[in-house]
C-alpha positions in Angstrom: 95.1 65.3 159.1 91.8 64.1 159.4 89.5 64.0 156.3 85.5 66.3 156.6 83.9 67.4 153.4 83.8 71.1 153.6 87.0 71.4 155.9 89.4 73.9 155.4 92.8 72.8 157.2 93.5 76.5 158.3 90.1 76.7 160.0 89.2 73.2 161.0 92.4 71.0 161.4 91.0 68.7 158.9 90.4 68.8 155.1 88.2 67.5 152.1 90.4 66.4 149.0 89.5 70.2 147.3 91.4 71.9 149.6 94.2 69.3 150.0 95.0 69.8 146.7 94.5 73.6 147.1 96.9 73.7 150.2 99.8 71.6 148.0 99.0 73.7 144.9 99.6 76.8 147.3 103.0 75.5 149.2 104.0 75.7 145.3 102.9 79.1 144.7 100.0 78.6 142.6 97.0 80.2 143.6 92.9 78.1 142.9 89.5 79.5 143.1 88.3 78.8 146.5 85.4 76.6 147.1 81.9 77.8 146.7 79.0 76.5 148.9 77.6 75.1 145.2 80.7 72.9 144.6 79.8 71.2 148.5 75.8 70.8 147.1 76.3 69.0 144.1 78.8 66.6 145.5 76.5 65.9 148.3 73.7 65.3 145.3 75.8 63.0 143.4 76.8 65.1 140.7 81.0 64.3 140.4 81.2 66.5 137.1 81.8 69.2 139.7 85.3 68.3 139.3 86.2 68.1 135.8 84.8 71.8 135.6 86.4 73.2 138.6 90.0 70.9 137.2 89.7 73.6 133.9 89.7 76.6 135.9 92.9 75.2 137.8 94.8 74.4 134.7 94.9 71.9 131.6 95.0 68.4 131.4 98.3 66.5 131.0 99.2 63.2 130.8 102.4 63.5 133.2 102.2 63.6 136.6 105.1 66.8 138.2 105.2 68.4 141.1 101.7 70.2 141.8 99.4 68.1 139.1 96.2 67.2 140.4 94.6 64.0 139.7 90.8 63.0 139.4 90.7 59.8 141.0 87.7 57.0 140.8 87.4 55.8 144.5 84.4 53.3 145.2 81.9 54.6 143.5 82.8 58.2 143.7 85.3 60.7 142.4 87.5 62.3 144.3 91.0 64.5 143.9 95.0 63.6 144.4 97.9 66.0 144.7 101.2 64.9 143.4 103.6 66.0 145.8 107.3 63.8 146.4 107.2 61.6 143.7 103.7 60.4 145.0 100.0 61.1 145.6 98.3 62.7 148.8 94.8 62.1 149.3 92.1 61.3 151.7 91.2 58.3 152.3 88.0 56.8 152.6 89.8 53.8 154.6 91.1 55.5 157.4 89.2 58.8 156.8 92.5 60.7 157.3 95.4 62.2 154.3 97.8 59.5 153.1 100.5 59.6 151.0 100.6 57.0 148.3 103.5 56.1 145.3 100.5 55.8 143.4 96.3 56.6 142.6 93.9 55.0 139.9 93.7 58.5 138.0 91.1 59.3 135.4 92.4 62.7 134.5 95.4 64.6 135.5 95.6 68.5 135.7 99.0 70.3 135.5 98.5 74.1 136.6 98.3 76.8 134.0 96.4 77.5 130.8 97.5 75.4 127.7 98.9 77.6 124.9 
């Protein structure tokens, strides 16, 4: 699939890493806030911290990486998000501007679903 910032794979037939790990959270079952405009207009300005607060809303951080944890990965000089899914990592790459699957991501921070008790 082929990787635009924004894209929604139902819509489009291509996806940003938000919705890539929305779409493999949902094949599990767990439901994500969608996307706001917002989200889009601070990436686009540089501001990454986007992610660590959207990553709270969708569940707690973790140090294991299961079937549907999300990962905040440092690519180039960016941020960007991972879905664990088959004992490995999809993501979009910024090589081949398309999903890959990879055994494995240079994670920051990993989210599992779910609130922490």
């Amino acid at each position: 699939m082929p990787y635009r910032i924004g894209a929604d794979p139902t819509k489009h037939g291509a996806t940003d890493c938000v919705n890539l790990c929305r779409f493999v959270l949902a094949w599990h079952g767990i439901s994500t806030p969608t996307p706001e405009r917002q989200w889009y207009r601070r990436l686009r300005a540089g501001d990454s911290s986007i992610f660590i607060e959207q990553l709270e809303l969708w569940g707690h951080q973790t140090t294991t990486a299961t079937t549907a944890t999300i990962a905040l990965v440092r690519v180039a000089t960016s941020y960007a998000m991972a879905a664990y899914f088959e004992g490995g990592w999809l993501h979009c790459s910024t090589q081949t501007s398309r999903v890959v699957w990879s055994p494995s991501v240079n994670s920051e921070v990993l989210y599992c679903p779910g609130k922490s008790n």
